[in-house]
C-alpha positions, -999 to +999 in steps of 0.1 A: -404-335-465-389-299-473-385-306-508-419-317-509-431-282-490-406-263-513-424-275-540-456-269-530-449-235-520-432-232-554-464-242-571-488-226-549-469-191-558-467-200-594-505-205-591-513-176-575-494-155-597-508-165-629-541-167-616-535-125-609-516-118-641-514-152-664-480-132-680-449-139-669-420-117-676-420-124-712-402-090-728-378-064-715-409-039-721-397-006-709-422+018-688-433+052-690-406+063-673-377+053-690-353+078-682-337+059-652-314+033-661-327+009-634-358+015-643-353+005-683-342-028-670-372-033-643-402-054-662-426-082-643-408-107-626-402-126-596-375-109-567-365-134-538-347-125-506-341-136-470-344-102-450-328-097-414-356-108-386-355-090-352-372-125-337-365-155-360-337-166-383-350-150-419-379-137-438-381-159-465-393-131-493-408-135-527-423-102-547-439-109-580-444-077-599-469-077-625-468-058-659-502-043-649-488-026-612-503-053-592-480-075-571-478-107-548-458-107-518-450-143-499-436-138-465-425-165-446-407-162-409-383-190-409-377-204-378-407-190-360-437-201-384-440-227-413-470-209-426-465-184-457-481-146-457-498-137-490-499-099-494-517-082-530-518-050-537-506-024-563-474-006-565-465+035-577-437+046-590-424+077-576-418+110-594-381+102-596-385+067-610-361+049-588-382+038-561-417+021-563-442+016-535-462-017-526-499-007-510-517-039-498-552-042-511-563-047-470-552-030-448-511-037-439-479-022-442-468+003-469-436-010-483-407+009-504-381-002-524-352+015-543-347-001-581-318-012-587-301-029-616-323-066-612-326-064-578-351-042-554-339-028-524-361-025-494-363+011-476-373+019-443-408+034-432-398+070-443-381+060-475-347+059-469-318+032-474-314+009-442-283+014-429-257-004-402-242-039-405-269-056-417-278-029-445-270-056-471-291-079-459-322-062-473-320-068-512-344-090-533-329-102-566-345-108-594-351-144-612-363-144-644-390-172-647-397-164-686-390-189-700-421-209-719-419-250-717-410-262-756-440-270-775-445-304-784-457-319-812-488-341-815-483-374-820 
């Protein structure tokens, strides 16, 4: 039964996305502002997480960033809610190009992240790094989902 709700979860994601933005990561396109190392290496893809939860056991965390500065967000509290949070929206680049903000199409939370090299990595309300033990905890990581299924030939 997980695997069966992994799955679907999986393809409703999957369906979502391209339904937003039918391209996938397919090139290592570089952005306007390419003078920031991370940034070269930052394209449309898929980051995945599990962030610290003050009242349940994870945030289950996908963030698909789209060639186009739109994004999906799927929350999911593990251990408190089987039901996933959908969040749209656009994201900025700041003036320095190594962070990039998420702004929800309705009204929600303004999120941050530093850009790292494939990963994103989340920032508190004001911008800065989290810090203390758990400071590590709040990273997504990118996985490439480019890849195109092989043609087949007509029989």
């Amino acid at each position: 039964m997980r695997k069966f709700k992994q799955t679907l979860t999986f393809i409703l994601f999957t369906a979502i996305f391209s339904a937003y933005n039918p391209a996938f990561a397919e090139t290592t396109e570089t952005n306007k502002h390419d003078g920031h190392q991370a940034h070269k290496n930052l394209w449309s893809g898929i980051y995945n997480g599990f962030l610290p939860c003050a009242d349940c056991a994870g945030i289950k965390t996908s963030l698909a960033l789209n060639k186009n500065n739109s994004y999906v967000l799927i929350t999911q509290y593990v251990g408190k809610s089987p039901r996933d949070f959908v969040e749209k929206g656009k994201y900025v680049w700041s003036e320095e190009a190594n962070t990039i903000t998420l702004t929800p199409r309705k009204s929600g939370t303004i999120h941050q992240y530093f850009v790292g090299e494939d990963m994103l990595i989340q920032l508190d309300k004001d911008g800065n790094r989290i810090t203390g033990k758990l400071a590590d905890n709040y990273i997504l990581r990118r996985n490439d989902v480019t890849a195109e299924p092989p043609s087949h030939p007509s029989h």
